[in-house]
C-alpha positions in Angstrom: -120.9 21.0 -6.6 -121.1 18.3 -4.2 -123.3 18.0 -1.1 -122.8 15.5 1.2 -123.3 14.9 5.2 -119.9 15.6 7.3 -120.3 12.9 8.8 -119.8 11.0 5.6 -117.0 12.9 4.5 -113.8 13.9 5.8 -113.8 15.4 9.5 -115.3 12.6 11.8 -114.8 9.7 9.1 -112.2 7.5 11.4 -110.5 5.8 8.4 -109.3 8.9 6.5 -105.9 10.1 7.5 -105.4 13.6 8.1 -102.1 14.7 6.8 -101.0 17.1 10.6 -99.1 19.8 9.4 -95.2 18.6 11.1 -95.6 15.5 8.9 -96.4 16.9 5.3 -94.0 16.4 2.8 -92.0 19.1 1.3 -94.2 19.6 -1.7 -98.0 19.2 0.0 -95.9 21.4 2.8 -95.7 24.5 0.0 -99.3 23.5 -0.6 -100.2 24.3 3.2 -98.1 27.4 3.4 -100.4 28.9 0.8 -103.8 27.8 2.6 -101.9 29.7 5.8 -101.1 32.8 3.4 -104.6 32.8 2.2 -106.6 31.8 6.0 -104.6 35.0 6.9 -105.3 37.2 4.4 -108.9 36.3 4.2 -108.5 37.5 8.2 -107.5 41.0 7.1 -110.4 40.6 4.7 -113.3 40.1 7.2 -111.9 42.5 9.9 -112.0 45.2 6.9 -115.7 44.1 5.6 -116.8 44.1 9.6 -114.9 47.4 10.6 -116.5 49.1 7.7 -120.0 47.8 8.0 -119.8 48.6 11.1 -118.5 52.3 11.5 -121.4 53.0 8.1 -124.5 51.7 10.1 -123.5 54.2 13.0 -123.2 57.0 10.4 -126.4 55.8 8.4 -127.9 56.3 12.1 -126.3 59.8 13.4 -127.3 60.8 10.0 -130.8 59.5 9.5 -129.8 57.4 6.5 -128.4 60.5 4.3 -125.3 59.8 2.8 -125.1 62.6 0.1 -124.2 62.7 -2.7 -121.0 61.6 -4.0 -120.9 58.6 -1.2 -118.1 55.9 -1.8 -118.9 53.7 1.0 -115.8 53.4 3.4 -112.4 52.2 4.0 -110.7 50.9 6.5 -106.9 50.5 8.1 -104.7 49.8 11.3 -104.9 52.8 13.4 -101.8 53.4 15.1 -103.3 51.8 18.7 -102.6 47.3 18.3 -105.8 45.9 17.4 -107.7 48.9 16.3 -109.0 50.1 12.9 -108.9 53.6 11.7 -112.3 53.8 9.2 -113.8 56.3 7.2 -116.6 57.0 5.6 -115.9 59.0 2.2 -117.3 61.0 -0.5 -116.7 62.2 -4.0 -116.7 65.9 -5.1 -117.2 65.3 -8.6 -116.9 62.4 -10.9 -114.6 59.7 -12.2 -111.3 58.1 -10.9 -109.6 61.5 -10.0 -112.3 63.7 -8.6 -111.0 65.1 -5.2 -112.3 62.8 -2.0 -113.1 63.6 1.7 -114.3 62.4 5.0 -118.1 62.7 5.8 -117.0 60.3 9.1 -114.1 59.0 11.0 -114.2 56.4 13.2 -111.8 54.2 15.5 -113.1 50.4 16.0 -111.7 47.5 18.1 -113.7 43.9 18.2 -116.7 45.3 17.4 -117.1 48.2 19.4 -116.8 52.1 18.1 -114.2 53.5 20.4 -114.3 57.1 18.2 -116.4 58.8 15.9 -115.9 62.4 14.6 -118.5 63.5 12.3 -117.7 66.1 9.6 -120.6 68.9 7.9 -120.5 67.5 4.1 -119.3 71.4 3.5 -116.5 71.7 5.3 -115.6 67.7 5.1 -111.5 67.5 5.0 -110.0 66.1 2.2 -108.3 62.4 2.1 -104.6 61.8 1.8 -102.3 59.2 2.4 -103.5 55.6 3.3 -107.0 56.9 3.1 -106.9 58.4 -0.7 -105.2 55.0 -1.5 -107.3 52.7 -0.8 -110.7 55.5 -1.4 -109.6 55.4 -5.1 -108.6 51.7 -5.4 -111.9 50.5 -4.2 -113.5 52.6 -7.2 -111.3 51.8 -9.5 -111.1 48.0 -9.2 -114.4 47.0 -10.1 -114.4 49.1 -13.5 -111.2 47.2 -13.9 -112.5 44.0 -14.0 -115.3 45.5 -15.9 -113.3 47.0 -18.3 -111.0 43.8 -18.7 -111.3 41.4 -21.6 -110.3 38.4 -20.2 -113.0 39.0 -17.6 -116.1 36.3 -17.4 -119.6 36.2 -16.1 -122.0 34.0 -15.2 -125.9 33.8 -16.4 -128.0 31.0 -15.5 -125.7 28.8 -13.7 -123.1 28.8 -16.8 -120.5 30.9 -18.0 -122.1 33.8 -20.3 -120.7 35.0 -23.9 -117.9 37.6 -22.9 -119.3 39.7 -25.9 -123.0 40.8 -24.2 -124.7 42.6 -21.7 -124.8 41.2 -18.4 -125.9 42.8 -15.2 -122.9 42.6 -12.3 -123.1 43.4 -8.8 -119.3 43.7 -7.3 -118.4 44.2 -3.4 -114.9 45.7 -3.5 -112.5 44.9 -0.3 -109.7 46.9 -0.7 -106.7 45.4 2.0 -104.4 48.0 4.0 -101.1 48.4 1.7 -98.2 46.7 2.8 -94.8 48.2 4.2 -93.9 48.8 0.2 -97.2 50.9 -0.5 -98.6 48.5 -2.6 -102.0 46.8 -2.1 -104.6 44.5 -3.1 -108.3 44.7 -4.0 -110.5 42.0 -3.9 -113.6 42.0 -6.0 -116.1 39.6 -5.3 -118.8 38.6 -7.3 -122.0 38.9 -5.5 -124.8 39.8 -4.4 -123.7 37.6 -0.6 -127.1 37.3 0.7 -128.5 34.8 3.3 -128.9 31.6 1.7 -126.8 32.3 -1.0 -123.3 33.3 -2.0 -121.7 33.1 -5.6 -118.5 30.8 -4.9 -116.8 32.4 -8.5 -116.3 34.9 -11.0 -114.3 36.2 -8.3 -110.9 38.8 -8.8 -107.9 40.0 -7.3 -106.2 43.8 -8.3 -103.2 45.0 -7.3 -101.9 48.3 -7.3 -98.2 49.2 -6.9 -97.1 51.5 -4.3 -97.6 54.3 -7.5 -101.1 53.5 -7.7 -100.3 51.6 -11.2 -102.9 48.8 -11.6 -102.4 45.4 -12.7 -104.2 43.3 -14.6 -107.1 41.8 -12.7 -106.6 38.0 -11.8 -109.7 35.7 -11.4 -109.5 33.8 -8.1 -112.4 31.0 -8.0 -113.5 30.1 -12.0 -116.8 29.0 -11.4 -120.7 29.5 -11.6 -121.5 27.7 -8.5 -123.8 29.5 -6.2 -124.0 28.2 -2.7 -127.4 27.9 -1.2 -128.8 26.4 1.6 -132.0 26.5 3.9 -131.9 27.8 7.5 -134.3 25.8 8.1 -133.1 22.5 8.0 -132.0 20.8 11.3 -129.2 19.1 9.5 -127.3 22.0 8.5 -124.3 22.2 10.4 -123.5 18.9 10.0 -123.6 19.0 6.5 -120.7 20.3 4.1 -120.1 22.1 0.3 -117.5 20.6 -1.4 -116.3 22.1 -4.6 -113.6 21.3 -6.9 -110.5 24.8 -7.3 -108.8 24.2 -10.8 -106.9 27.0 -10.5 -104.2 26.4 -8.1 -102.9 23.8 -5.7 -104.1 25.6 -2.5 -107.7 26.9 -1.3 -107.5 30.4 -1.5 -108.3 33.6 0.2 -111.6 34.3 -1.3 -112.3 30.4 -0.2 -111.8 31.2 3.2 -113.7 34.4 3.2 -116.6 32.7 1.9 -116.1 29.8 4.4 -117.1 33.0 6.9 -120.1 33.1 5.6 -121.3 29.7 5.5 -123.7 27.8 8.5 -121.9 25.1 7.0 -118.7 23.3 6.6 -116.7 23.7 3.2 -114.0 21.4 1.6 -111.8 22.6 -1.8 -110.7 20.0 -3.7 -107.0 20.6 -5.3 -105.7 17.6 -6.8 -105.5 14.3 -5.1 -106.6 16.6 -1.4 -109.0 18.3 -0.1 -108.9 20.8 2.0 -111.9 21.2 5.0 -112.6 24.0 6.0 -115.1 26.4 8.5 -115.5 29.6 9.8 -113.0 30.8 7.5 -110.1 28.6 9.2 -108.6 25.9 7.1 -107.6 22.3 9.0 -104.8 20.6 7.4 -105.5 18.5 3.6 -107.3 15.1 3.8 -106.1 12.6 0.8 -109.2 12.9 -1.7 -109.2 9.4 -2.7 -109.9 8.6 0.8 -112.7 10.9 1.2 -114.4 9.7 -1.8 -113.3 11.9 -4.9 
């Protein structure tokens, strides 16, 4: 973890050449087409995490805060008008992977606003198919995957903990619409995200084919970095995290999400570049060696 004024660093620091995008060669150009990939599906990520937070405060609300039992928290997908998301909040009817799920709430949202909401008496709630069921089960499945997996790591203390013991894990699945194939992808993030603080790794990636057949989960970020900061401080969004990504040649998606959630600037290290980065948009590399690593 490195912490270091932006102004020292890489985005106002005249001397440093920042490699545009028209003028990258090939190879650091394959390098920026994954940043794109990943800025854009970190996108898809926020405007499911806000959609859904969202459309469940309003029902937490019309509801007085009574979920029910059974309550799976919510998912959320393109409706069929451009720009609008179809969300809703479901329920179990039983237990495990395969117990039969339905609609306590549905809900149509477009930048932020509820354009729709059609509440449903928990007796009489309709049952979830299609899209819906999809994404309803992968988003419980996902995090007992990783769980379950024994390749999977944790953190305790700031370091990685034995894989053998009992560690206490708190998970925030993002399930992603499937694509035109039917398959999709799960994030699950390592948390808790809090203000002030939000683990940068021990972070995963599960895919499901269009079968619902899940793969292996893949960590993302490999690391027991935490980022803090104080809201306090009059310097703050001038200054930047840096942090070093071993495990590809790109920032990735999880990178830019977190970006999101900074008041501050972020750079990812890959190689001989880093990568700056706010807001969850990624500018093009800066050479490392010129920026000081």
């Amino acid at each position: 973890m490195i912490r270091i004024p932006l102004a020292a660093a890489f985005v106002l620091a005249a001397p440093i050449t920042v490699l545009a995008q028209d003028t990258l060669p090939a190879e650091l150009a394959d390098r920026d087409a994954l940043a794109r990939e990943a800025q854009a599906t970190a996108r898809i990520m926020m405007d499911v995490q806000q959609a859904s937070a969202l459309a469940q405060q309003q029902y937490a609300g019309m509801t007085g805060g009574a979920f029910g039992d059974g309550y799976r928290g919510a998912v959320a997908f393109p409706a069929e008008t451009l720009d609008v998301w179809k969300v809703i909040i479901v329920a179990a009817r039983g237990e495990g992977a395969q117990a039969p799920l339905v609609a306590l709430g549905e809900y149509e949202i477009a930048q932020g606003r509820i354009l729709s909401e059609t509440l449903h008496d928990g007796a009489e709630a309709p049952a979830l198919s299609g899209t819906a069921e999809q994404m309803a089960r992968a988003k419980y499945i996902a995090p007992r995957a990783v769980i379950a997996s024994p390749s999977a790591s944790y953190c305790l203390d700031g370091e990685t903990a034995d894989p053998g013991g009992n560690h206490s894990v708190s998970y925030i699945p993002i399930v992603l619409p499937p694509d035109e194939t039917g398959a999709l992808v799960a994030y699950v993030l390592n948390g808790p995200i809090g203000e002030g603080a939000v683990p940068l790794g021990k972070h995963y990636r599960v895919t499901f084919d269009e079968f619902g057949q899940i793969g292996d989960p893949q960590i993302v970020t490999d690391t027991c970095e935490v980022i803090t900061w104080d809201a306090d401080d009059p310097d703050l969004a001038m200054k930047v995290y840096a942090t070093r990504h071993a495990l590809g040649t790109a920032p990735t998606a999880v990178h830019s999400f977190i970006s999101n959630q900074l008041p501050m600037s972020m750079g990812v290290v890959t190689g001989d570049i880093i990568w700056p980065m706010s807001g969850g948009m990624i500018a093009p590399p800066v050479p490392a060696a010129e920026a000081g690593y």
